[in-house]
NUTOR-832201 format. One line per 4 residues: number of its first residue (from 1); their letters; for each residue z, x, y of C-alpha. Coordinates in Angstrom, 2 decimals, always signed. Layout:
NUM) a) Z:X:Y ~ ...
# end
This chain:
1) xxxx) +0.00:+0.00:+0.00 ~ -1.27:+1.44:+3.40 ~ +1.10:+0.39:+6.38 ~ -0.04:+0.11:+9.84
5) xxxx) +0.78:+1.37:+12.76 ~ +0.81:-1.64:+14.54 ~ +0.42:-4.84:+12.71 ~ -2.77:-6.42:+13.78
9) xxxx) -2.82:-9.87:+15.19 ~ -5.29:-12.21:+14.98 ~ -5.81:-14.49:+17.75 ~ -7.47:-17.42:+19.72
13) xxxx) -6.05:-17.62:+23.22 ~ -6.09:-21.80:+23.36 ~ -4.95:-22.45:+20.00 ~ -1.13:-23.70:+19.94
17) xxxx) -0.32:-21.91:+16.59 ~ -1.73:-18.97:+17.97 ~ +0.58:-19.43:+21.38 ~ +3.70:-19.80:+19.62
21) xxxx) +3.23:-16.32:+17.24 ~ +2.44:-14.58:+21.03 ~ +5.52:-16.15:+22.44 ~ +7.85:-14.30:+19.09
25) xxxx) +5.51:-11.52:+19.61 ~ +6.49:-11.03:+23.28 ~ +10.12:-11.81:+22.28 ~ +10.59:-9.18:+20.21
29) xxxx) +8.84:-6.76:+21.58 ~ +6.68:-5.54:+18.70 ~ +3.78:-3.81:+19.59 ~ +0.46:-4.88:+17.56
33) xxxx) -3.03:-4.49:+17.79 ~ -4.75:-7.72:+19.46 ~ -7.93:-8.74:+17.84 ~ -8.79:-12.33:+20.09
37) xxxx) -11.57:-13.68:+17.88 ~ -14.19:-16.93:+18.67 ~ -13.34:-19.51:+16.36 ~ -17.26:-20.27:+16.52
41) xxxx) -18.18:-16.75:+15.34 ~ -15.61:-15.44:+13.52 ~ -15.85:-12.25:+12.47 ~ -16.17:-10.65:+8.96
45) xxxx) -12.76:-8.76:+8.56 ~ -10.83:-12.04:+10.06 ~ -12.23:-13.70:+7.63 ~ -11.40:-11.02:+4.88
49) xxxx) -7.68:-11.36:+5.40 ~ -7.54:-15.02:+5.90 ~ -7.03:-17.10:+3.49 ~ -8.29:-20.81:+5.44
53) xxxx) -10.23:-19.28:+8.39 ~ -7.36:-19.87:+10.72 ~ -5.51:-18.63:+13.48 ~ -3.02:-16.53:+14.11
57) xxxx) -2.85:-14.25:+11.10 ~ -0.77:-10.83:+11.08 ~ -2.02:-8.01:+9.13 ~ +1.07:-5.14:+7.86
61) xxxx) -0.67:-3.55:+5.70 ~ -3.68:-3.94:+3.45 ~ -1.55:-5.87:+1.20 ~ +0.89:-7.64:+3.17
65) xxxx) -0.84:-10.38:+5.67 ~ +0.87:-13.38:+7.37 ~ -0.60:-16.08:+6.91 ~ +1.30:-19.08:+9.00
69) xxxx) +2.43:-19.30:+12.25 ~ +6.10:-19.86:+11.79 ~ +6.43:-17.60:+9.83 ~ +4.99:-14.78:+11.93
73) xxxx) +7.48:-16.24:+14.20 ~ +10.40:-15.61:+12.17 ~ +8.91:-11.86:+11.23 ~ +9.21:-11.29:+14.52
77) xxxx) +12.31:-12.44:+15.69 ~ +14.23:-11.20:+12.46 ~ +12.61:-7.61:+13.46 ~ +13.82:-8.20:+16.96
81) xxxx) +16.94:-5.88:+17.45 ~ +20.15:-7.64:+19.07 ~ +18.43:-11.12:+18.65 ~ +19.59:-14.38:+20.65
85) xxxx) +17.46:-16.76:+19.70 ~ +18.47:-18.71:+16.67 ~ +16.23:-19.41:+13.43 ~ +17.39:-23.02:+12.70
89) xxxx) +16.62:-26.82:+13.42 ~ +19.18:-28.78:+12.25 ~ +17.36:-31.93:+13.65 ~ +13.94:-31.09:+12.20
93) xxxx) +12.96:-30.95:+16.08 ~ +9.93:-28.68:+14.49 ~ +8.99:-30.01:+11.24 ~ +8.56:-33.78:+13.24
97) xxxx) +6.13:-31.77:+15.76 ~ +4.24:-29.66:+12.96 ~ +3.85:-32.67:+10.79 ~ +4.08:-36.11:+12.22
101) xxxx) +3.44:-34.96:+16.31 ~ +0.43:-32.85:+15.15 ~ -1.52:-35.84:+13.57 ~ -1.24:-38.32:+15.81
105) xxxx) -2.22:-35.74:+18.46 ~ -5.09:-34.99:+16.27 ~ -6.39:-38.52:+16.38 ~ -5.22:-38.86:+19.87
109) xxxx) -7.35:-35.63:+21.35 ~ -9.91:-35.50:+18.97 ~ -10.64:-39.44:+18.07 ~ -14.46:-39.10:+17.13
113) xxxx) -13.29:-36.80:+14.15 ~ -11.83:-39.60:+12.25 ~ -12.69:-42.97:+10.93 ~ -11.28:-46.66:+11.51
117) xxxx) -7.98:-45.07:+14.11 ~ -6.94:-45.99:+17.24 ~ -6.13:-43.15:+19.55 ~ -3.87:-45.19:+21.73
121) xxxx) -1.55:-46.08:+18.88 ~ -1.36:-42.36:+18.51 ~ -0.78:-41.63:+21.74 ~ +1.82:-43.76:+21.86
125) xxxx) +3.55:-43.09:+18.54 ~ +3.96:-39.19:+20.03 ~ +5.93:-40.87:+22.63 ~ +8.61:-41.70:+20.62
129) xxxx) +8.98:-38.04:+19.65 ~ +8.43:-37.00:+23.27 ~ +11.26:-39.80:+24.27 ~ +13.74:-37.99:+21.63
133) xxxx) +12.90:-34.41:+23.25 ~ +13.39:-35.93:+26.93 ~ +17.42:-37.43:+25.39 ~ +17.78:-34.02:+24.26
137) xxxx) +17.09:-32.02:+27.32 ~ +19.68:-34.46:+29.30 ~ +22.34:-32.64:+27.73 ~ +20.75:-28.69:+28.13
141) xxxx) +18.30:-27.18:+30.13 ~ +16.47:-26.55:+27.22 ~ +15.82:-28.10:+23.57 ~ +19.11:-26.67:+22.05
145) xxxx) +21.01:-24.55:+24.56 ~ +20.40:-23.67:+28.05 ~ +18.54:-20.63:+27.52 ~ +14.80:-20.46:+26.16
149) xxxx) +15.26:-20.19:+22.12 ~ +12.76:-20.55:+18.96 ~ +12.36:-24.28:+19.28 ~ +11.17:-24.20:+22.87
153) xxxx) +8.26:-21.66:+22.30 ~ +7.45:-23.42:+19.06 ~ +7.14:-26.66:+20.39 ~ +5.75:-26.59:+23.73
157) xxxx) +2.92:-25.02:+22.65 ~ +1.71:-28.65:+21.14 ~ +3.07:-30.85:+24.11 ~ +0.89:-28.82:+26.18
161) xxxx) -1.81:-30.11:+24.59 ~ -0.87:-33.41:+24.18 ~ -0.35:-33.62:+27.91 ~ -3.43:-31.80:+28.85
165) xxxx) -5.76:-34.85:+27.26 ~ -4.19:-36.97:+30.47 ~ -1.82:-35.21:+32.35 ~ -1.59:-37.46:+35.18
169) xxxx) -0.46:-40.49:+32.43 ~ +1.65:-38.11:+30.82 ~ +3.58:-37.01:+34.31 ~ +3.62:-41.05:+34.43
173) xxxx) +5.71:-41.74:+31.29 ~ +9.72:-41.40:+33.48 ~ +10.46:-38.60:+31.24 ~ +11.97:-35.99:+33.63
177) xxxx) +13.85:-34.18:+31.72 ~ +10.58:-33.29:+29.37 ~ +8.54:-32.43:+32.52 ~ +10.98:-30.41:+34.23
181) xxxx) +11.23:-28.32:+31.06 ~ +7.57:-28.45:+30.50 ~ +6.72:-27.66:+34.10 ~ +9.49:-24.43:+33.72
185) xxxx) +8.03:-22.55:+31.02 ~ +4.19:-23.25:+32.08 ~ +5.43:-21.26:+35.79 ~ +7.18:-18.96:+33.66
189) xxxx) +6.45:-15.50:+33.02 ~ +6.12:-14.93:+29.74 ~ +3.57:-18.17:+29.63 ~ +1.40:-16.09:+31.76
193) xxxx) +1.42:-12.72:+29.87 ~ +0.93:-14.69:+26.76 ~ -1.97:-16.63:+28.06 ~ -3.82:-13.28:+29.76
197) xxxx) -7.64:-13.46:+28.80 ~ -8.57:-10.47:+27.12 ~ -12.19:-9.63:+25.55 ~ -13.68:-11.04:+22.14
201) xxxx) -12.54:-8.32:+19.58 ~ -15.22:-6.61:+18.23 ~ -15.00:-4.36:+14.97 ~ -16.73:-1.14:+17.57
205) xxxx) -13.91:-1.65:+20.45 ~ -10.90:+0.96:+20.11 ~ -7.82:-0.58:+19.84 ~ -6.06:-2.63:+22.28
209) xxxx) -2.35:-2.32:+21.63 ~ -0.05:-4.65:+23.06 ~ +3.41:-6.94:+23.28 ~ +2.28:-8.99:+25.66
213) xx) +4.76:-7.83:+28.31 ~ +3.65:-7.22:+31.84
# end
């Protein structure tokens, strides 16, 4: 097994799975080579070490490749010396959003993809989950504490989207809580670094090594 140097990351800039592995990435300061790919043209060696064509992957070694999201997200963090930021979700905050949140924002963003829905019943069955995350973040500036922690980065990345299909309904809904937190982390810093633009990764470029900290 070849180690290397930096683990090599896998990424498409818009893509909310691909967000929320930056966001640990930036956490924990790990250093890793950046490879931002088209998800149009993907390139041959992504597609070597991936096992469904997805983003984000991260590549150890030539044997050891991550494969999910969350759980480059917990590599990270567990590698992250002194940690704060706490690996559990004793409310399922995370599984509702990766599971139940996800499809009906599927259906909601993306209606023409799928047969017989309504993507207004979707939309509004996400606002129950957004309603729950709003009663949360009455009692803490953020989902579980009042400092930025796993759930935050993990989640946000999929409200984003869900607000960006109508933002100005979505700013509509009385949920202040949810937009004050949303609005927060958007203005933040480490949104920005994590959101730079950098150049389509081709297999010729040298390496661009980074942990997404300004």
């Amino acid at each position: 097994m070849t180690l290397y140097k930096y683990p090599i990351l896998y990424s498409f800039r818009r893509c909310p799975y691909a967000m929320r592995a930056r966001f640990s990435i930036r956490l924990s300061g790990i250093k890793v080579e950046l490879r931002e790919i088209l998800l149009k043209k993907k390139p041959e060696e992504f597609l070597n070490a991936s096992i469904d064509g997805t983003v984000p992957i991260l590549v150890i070694s030539n044997e050891i490749i991550i494969q999910e999201s969350l759980d480059i997200v917990n590599w990270s963090l567990k590698s992250k010396e002194n940690g704060v930021f706490e690996l559990h979700d004793p409310e399922n905050l995370l599984s509702f959003c990766d599971n139940d949140f996800k499809m009906n924002l599927d259906r909601y963003k993306y209606p023409t993809r799928y047969e017989g829905i309504n993507p207004i019943h979707h939309r509004n069955e996400n606002v129950k989950y957004l309603t729950l995350l709003n009663s949360k973040l009455k009692y803490s500036k953020f989902l579980s504490s009042d400092e930025l922690n796993y759930l935050d980065y993990c989640i946000f990345p999929f409200v984003r989207q869900f607000r960006n299909v109508d933002h100005i309904w979505f700013e509509n809904l009385n949920l202040s809580q949810l937009n004050y937190w949303y609005s927060f982390i958007v203005e933040s810093l480490e949104f920005n670094d994590i959101m730079k633009k950098y150049k389509v990764w081709e297999s010729s470029d040298s390496p661009l090594i980074t942990n997404f900290i300004t």
